[in-house]
C-alpha positions as CSV (number, residue, x, y, z in Angstrom):
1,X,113.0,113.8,125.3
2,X,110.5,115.7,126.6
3,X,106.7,115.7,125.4
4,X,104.0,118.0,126.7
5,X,105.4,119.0,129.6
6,X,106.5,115.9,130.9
7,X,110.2,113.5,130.6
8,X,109.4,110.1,128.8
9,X,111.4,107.4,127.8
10,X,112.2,107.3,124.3
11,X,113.4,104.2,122.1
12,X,117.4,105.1,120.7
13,X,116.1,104.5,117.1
14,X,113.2,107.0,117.5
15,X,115.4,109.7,119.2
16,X,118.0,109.5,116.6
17,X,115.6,109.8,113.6
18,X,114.4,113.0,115.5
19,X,118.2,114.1,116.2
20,X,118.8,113.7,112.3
21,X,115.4,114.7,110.5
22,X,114.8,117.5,112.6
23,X,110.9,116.2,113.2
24,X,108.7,113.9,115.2
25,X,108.1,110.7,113.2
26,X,104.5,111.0,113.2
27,X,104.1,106.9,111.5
28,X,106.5,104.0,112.7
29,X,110.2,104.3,112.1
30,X,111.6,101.2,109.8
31,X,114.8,99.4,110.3
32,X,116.1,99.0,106.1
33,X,119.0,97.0,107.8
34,X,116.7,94.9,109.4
35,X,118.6,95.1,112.6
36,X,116.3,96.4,115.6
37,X,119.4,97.8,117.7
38,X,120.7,99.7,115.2
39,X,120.5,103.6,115.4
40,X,122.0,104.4,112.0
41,X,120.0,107.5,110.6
42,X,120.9,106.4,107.0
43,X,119.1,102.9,108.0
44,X,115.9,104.2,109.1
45,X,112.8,105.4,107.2
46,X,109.6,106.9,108.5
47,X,106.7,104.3,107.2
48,X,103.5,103.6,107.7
49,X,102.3,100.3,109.5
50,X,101.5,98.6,106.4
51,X,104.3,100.1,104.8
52,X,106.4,98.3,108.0
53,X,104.7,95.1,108.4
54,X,104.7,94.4,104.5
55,X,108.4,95.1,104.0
56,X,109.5,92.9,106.9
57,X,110.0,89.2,106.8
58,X,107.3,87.9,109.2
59,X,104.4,85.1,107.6
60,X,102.0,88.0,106.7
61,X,104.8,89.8,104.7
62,X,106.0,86.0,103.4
63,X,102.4,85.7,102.3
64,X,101.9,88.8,100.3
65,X,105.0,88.2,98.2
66,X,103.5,85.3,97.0
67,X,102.7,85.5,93.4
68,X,101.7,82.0,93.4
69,X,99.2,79.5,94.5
70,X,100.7,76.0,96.0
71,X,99.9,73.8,92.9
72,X,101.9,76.8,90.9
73,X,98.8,78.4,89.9
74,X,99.0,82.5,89.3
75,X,96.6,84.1,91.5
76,X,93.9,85.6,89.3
77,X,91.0,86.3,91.6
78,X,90.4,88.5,94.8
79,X,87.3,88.3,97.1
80,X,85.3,90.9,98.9
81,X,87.3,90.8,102.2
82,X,90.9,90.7,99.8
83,X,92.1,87.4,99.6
84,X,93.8,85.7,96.3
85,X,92.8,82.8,95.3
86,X,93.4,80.4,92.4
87,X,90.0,80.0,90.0
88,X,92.0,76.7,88.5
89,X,92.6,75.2,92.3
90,X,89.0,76.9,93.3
91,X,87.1,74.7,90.0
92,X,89.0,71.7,91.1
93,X,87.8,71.7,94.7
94,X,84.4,72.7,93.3
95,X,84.4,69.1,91.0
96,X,85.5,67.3,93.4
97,X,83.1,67.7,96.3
98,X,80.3,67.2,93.6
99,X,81.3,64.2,92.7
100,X,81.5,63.0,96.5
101,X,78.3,64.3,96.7
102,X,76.9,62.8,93.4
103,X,78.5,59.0,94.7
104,X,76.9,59.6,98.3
105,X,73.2,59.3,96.0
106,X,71.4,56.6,96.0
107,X,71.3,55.0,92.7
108,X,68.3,55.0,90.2
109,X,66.3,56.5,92.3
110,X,65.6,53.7,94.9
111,X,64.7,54.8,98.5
112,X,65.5,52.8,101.9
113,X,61.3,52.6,102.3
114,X,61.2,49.8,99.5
């Protein structure tokens, strides 16, 4: 195919969404079939990186899935950068490194000076 003037290769996927939709795919052309050799026209979809990575079957798209934290908790909180987290698993951790903290205390109040 030829682009602004000069010959390029092309990847057989890309060249046969433009051969079938009649247009550049301006975005990232998505395998449905999930087979990366395949040129099928009905298998491809023009997407947008998110769009791609998220409906693939890598970790980050694993990850997103997810519904649920590891002890089984639902996911109720999100934090400023977007991360789920559990507030049941969060409290827990929370509890227990105070009461680490509270046994690393001397007790009654005594000092090493005495």
């Amino acid at each position: 195919m030829r682009r602004a003037g000069r010959s390029s290769p092309q990847r057989a996927h890309r060249v046969a969404y433009e051969f079938t939709h009649g247009e550049n795919p301006e975005r990232h052309v998505d395998h449905i079939c999930r087979v990366r050799a395949c040129v099928n026209p009905d298998h491809l979809r023009d997407v947008s990186n998110a769009e791609n990575v998220l409906g693939g079957i890598g970790p980050t798209a694993i990850n997103a899935r997810k519904k649920r934290c590891n002890r089984g908790h639902e996911f109720d909180a999100v934090d400023s950068r977007g991360w789920r987290s559990c507030t049941t698993c969060r409290n827990e951790k929370r509890r227990e490194r105070r009461a680490k903290q509270r046994a690393a205390l001397p007790v009654g109040g005594e000092t090493d000076d005495e």
